[in-house]
C-alpha positions in Angstrom: -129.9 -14.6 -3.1 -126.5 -12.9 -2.4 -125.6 -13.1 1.4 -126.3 -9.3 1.6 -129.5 -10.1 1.2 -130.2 -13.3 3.5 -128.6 -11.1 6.0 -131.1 -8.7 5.4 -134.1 -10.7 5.2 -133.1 -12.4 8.5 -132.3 -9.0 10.4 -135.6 -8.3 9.0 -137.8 -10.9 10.4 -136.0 -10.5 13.7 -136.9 -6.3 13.9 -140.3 -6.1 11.5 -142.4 -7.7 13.9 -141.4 -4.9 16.8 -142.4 -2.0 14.1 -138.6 -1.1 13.5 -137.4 -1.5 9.4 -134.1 -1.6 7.8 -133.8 1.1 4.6 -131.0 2.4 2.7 -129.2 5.2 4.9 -129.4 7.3 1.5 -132.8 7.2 0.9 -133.9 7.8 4.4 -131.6 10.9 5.2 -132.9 14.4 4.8 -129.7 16.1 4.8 -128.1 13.7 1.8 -131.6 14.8 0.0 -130.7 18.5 0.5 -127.4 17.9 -0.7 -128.3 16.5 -3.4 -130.1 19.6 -4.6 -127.6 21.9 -3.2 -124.8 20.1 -5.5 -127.0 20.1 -8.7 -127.4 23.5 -8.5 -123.5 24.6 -7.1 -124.3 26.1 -4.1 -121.1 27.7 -2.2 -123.1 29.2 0.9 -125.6 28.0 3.3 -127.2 30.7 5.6 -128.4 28.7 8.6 -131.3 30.8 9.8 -132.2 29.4 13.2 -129.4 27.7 13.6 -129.9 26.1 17.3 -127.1 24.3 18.6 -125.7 23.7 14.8 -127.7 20.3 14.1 -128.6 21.1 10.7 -125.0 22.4 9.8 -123.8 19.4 12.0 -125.9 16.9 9.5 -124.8 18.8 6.3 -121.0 17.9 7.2 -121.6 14.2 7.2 -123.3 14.1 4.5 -120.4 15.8 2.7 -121.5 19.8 2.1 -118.1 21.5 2.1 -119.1 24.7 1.4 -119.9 27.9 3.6 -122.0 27.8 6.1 -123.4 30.6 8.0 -125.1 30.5 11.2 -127.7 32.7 12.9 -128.6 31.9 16.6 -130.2 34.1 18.9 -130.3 32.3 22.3 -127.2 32.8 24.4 -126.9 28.9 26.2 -127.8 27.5 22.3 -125.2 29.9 20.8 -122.3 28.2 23.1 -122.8 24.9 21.8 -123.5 26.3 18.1 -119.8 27.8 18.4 -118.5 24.8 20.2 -120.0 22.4 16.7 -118.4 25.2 14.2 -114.9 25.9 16.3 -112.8 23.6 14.4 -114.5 24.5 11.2 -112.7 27.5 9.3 -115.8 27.6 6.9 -118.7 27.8 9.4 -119.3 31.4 11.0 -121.8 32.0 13.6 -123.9 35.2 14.6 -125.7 35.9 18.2 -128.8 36.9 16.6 -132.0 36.4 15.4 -132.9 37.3 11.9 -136.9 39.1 11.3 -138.7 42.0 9.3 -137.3 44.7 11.4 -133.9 45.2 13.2 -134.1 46.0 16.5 -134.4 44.3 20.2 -137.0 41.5 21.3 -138.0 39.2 23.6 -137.7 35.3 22.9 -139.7 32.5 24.7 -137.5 30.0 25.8 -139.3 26.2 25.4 -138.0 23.4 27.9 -136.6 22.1 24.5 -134.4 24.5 23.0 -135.1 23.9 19.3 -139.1 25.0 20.0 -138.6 28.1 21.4 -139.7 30.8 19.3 -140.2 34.8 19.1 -144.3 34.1 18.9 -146.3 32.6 22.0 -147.1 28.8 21.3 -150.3 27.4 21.0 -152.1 24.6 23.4 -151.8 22.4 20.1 -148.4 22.2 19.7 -148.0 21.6 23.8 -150.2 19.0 23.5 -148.5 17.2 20.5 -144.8 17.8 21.9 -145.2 17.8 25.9 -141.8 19.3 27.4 -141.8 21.6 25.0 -143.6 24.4 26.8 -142.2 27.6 27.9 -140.4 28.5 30.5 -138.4 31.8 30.3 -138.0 34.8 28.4 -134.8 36.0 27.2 -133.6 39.5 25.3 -132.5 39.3 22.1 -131.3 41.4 19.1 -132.9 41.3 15.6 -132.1 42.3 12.6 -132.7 41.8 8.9 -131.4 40.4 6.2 -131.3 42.4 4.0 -129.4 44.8 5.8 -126.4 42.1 6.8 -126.6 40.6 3.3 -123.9 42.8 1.6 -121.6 42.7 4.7 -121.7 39.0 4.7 -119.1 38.7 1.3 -121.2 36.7 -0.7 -123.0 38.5 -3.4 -121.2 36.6 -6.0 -122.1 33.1 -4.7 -124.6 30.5 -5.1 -126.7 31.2 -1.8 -129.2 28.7 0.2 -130.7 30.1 2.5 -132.6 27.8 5.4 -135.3 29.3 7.7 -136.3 27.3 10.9 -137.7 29.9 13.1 -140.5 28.0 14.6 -143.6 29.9 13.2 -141.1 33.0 12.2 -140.2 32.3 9.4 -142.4 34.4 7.3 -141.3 37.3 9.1 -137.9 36.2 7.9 -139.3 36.1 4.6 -140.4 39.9 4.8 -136.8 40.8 5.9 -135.1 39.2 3.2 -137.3 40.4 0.1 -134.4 42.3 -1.5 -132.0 39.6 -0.8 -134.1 37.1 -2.4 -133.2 38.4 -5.8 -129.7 36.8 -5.2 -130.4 33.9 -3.2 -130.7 30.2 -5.5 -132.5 28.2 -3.2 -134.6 28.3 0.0 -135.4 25.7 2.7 -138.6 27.1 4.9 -140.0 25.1 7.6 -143.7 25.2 6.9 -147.1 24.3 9.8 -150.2 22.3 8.7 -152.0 23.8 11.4 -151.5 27.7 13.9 -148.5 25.8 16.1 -147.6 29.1 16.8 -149.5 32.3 17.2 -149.6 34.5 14.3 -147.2 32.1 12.1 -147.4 32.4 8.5 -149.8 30.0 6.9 -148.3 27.5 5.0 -149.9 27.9 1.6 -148.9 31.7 2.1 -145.7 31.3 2.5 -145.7 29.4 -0.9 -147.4 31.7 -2.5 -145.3 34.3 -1.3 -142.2 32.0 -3.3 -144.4 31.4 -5.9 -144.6 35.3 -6.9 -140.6 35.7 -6.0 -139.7 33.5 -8.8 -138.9 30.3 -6.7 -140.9 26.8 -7.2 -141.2 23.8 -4.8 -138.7 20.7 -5.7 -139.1 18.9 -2.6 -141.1 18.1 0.8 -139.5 16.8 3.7 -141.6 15.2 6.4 -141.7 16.5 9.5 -143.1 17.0 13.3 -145.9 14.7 13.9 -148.6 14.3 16.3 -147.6 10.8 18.2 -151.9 10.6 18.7 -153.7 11.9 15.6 -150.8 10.6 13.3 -151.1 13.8 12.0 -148.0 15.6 10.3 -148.4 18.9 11.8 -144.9 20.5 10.2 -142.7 19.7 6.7 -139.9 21.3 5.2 -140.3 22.8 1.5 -137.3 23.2 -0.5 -137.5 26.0 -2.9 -135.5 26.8 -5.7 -135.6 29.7 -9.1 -137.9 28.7 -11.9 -135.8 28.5 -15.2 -135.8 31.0 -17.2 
């Protein structure tokens, strides 16, 4: 046994017994499993829908995306720190705004913890399973589409991913985008198990909705689960064109 390993084993024995593991960084890393699928199929542009303070874009950059990201973000204290993360970046842009089926102005509920808050009222479920996540103000916000940004963006000649996490929105995302589609590669939609959010798209809609657009699943990422059932109550799909 190479002394890799007996360090291993040994850290092992000492951490296995408290419920903790030691795995390879690689296989245990969404965002080197997204890019992984974003450099087999030569993606230039990332649109970050739901974009939050910039963790996701944060987490492609370490694990080495270089292209163009994108960034929508509708809530004002979130948006500071999403410029703050893509300042020194000349190949991130950010936009104060959420994206939906219709352009216009709304009103967003504002969760405790930021990433929860959503344009649809929550459900006593997903309170329950993630206390501190309830609501506690509203804010104004602008919406608009995307298929009416799309061509202003510069990027109709590009490989295009674009990633929806719009806590329960993201279908109406869907419905804005349906002209888009046709030029977008790939799609990462974050998808419930169960009504987390009032009126969200079901899950096995929303792939069915790919399914007829031409898109097919290639890969599920675990996601929110419920520290008492055990339950995985949300998972990212990643979608991307059926060969021709």
């Amino acid at each position: 046994m190479s002394l890799k390993n007996q360090i291993l084993k040994l850290l092992r024995s000492v951490i296995n017994p408290i419920g903790y593991d030691i795995v390879k960084y690689k296989d245990n890393n969404p965002s080197l499993l997204i890019l992984e699928h974003l450099n087999k199929n030569n993606i230039k542009t990332v649109l970050d829908v739901g974009a939050n303070t910039g963790q996701y874009g944060c987490e492609l950059r370490k694990a080495g995306y270089k292209g163009r990201i994108i960034s929508f973000e509708p809530l004002s204290q979130a948006y500071q720190k999403l410029c703050l993360n893509a300042i020194n970046d000349k190949n991130w842009e950010t936009f104060n705004y959420a994206l939906g089926d219709t352009a216009g102005t709304s009103s967003i509920h504002v969760s405790k913890n930021s990433p929860s808050s959503s344009l649809l009222p929550m459900t006593s479920l997903h309170s329950e399973a993630a206390p501190g996540s309830e609501y506690v103000q509203e804010e104004k916000i602008e919406v608009k589409t995307l298929d009416h940004i799309y061509e202003s963006l510069g990027i109709a000649d590009e490989n295009v991913f674009l990633k929806i996490d719009t806590q329960g929105y993201e279908q109406k995302v869907l419905d804005g985008s349906v002209g888009s589609l046709q030029s977008i590669s790939g799609i990462q939609v974050e998808l419930s198990t169960v009504e987390l959010y009032e009126g969200e798209g079901k899950y096995y809609s929303i792939c069915g909705f790919m399914e007829a657009r031409g898109f097919r699943m290639v890969r599920v990422i675990p996601g929110f689960t419920h520290k008492g059932t055990k339950e995985m109550l949300q998972f990212d799909a990643i979608f991307f064109r059926k060969m021709k």
